[in-house]
C-alpha positions in Angstrom: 64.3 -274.7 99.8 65.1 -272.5 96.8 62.4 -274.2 94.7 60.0 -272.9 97.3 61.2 -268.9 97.3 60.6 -266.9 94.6 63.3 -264.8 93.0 62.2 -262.1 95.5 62.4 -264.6 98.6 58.8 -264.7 98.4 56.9 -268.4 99.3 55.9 -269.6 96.0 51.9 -270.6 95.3 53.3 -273.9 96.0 55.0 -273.9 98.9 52.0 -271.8 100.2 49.4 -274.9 99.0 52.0 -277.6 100.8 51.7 -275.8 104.2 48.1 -275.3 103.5 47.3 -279.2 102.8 50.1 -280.4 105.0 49.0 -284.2 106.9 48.0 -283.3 110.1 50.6 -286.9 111.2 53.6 -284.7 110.3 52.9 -281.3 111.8 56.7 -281.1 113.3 57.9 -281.7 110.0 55.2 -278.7 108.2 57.0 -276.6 111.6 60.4 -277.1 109.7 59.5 -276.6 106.4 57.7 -272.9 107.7 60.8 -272.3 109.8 63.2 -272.7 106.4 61.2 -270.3 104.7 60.5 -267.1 107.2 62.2 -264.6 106.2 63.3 -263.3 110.3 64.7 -266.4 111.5 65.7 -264.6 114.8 61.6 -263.9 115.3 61.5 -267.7 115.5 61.7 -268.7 119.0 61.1 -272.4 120.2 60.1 -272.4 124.0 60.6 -275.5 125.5 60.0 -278.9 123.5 55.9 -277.7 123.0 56.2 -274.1 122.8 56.5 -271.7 119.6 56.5 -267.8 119.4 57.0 -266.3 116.1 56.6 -262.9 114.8 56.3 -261.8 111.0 58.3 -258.8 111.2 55.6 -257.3 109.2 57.0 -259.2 106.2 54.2 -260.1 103.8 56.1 -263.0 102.7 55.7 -264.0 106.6 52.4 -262.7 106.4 51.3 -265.4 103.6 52.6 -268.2 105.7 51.0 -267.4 108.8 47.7 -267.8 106.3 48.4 -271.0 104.8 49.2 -272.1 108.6 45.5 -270.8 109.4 44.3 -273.3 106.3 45.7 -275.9 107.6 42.7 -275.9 110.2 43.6 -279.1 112.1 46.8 -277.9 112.7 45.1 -274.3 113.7 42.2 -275.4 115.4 44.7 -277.6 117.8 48.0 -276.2 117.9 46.9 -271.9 117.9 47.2 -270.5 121.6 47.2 -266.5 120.8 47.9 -263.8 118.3 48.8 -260.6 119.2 48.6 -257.4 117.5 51.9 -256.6 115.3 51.9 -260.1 113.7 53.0 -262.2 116.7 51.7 -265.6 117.3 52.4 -268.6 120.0 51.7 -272.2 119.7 50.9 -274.9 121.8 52.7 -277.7 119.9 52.2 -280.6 122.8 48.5 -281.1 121.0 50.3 -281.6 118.1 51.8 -284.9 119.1 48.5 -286.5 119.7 47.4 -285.4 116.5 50.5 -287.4 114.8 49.8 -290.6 116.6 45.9 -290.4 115.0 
């Protein structure tokens, strides 16, 4: 995961463009690779098997995945249930399988 942080523990441009362009018949796997980089792990909170509430702890690195997440627009458009103001965010990850069997 170290090729993907910056010296700063930053996501690289590349890491950023990898969550960004991500196949939507992986998304679990894109989940992980956010997950290793977020810089809060304990604002990472799984709910169930289809659930995910994460917060960016106001951490621009955070921040900056959160958007590449949002330009991955399958994975947006079907998996996004709410944002809240502060940089928190839930998921609805039980779309997400039928996306992977597409």
């Amino acid at each position: 995961m170290e090729d993907y942080l910056d010296d700063d523990g930053y996501p690289t441009d590349e890491a950023l463009k990898r969550i960004a362009e991500w196949p939507h018949t992986d998304l679990r796997s894109m989940l992980e690779f956010v997950r290793e980089l977020w810089y809060y792990p304990t604002f990472w909170a799984e709910e169930g098997e289809d659930r995910l509430s994460i917060s960016t702890g106001g951490w621009s690195g955070n921040e900056s995945l959160i958007e590449a997440m949002q330009k991955n627009r399958l994975f947006w458009f079907m998996c996004w249930h709410q944002s809240t103001r502060g940089g928190h965010y839930r998921f609805d990850l039980s779309r997400a399988k039928e996306l992977e069997k597409v």
